[in-house]
C-alpha positions as CSV (number, residue, x, y, z in Angstrom):
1,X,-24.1,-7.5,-5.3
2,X,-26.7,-6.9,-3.0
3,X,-28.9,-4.2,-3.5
4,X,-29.1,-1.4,-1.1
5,X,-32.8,-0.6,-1.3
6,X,-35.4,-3.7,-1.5
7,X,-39.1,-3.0,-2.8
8,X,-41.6,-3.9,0.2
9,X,-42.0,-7.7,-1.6
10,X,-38.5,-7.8,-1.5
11,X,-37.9,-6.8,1.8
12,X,-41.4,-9.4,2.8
13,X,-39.6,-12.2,1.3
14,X,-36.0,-11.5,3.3
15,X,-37.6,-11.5,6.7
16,X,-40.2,-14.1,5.9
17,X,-43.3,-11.7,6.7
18,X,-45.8,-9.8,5.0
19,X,-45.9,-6.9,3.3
20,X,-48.3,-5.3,5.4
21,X,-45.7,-6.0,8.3
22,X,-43.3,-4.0,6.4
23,X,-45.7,-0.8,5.7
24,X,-46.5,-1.1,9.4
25,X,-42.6,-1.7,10.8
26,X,-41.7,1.3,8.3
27,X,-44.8,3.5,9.4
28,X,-43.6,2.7,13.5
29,X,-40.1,3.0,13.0
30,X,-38.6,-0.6,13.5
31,X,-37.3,-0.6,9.8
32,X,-36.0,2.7,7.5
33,X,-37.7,3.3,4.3
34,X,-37.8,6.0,1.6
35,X,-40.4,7.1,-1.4
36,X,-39.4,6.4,-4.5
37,X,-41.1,8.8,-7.2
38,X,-45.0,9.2,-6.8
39,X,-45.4,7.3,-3.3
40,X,-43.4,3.7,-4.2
41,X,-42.0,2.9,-0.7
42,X,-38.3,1.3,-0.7
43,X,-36.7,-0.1,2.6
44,X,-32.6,0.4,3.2
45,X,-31.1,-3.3,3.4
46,X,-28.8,-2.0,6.3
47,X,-31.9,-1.4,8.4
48,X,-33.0,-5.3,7.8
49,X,-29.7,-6.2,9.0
50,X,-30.3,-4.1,11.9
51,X,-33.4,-5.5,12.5
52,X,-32.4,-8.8,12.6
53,X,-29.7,-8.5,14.6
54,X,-31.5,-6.8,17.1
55,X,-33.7,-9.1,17.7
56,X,-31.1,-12.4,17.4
57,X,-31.7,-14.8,20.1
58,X,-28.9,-17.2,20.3
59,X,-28.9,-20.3,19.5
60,X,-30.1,-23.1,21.3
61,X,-28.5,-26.3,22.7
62,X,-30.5,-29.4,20.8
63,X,-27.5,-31.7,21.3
64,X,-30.1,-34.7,22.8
């Protein structure tokens, strides 16, 4: 079952970046986030998706 909010490490570890990256992306809008009690930011799995399929490139011919 995959879990529909990701902690910040959680989220850092799906996308292969920091978790500085993910405050920022959250803070400029690329990714959607919500607090969780006294300030512990969570991020909404559907808006990694999004975020990955936005910026999909397609994939590249290496046939030699």
């Amino acid at each position: 079952m995959n879990k529909q909010l990701l902690r910040v490490g959680e989220a850092a570890d799906v996308l292969a970046v920091s978790r500085w990256t993910i405050y920022r992306w959250v803070e400029d809008g690329r990714l959607e986030g919500t607090k969780i009690g006294r300030g512990s930011l969570r991020v909404f799995r559907a808006s990694l998706d999004r975020l990955v399929q936005r910026n999909k490139t397609h994939e590249l011919n290496l046939s030699l």
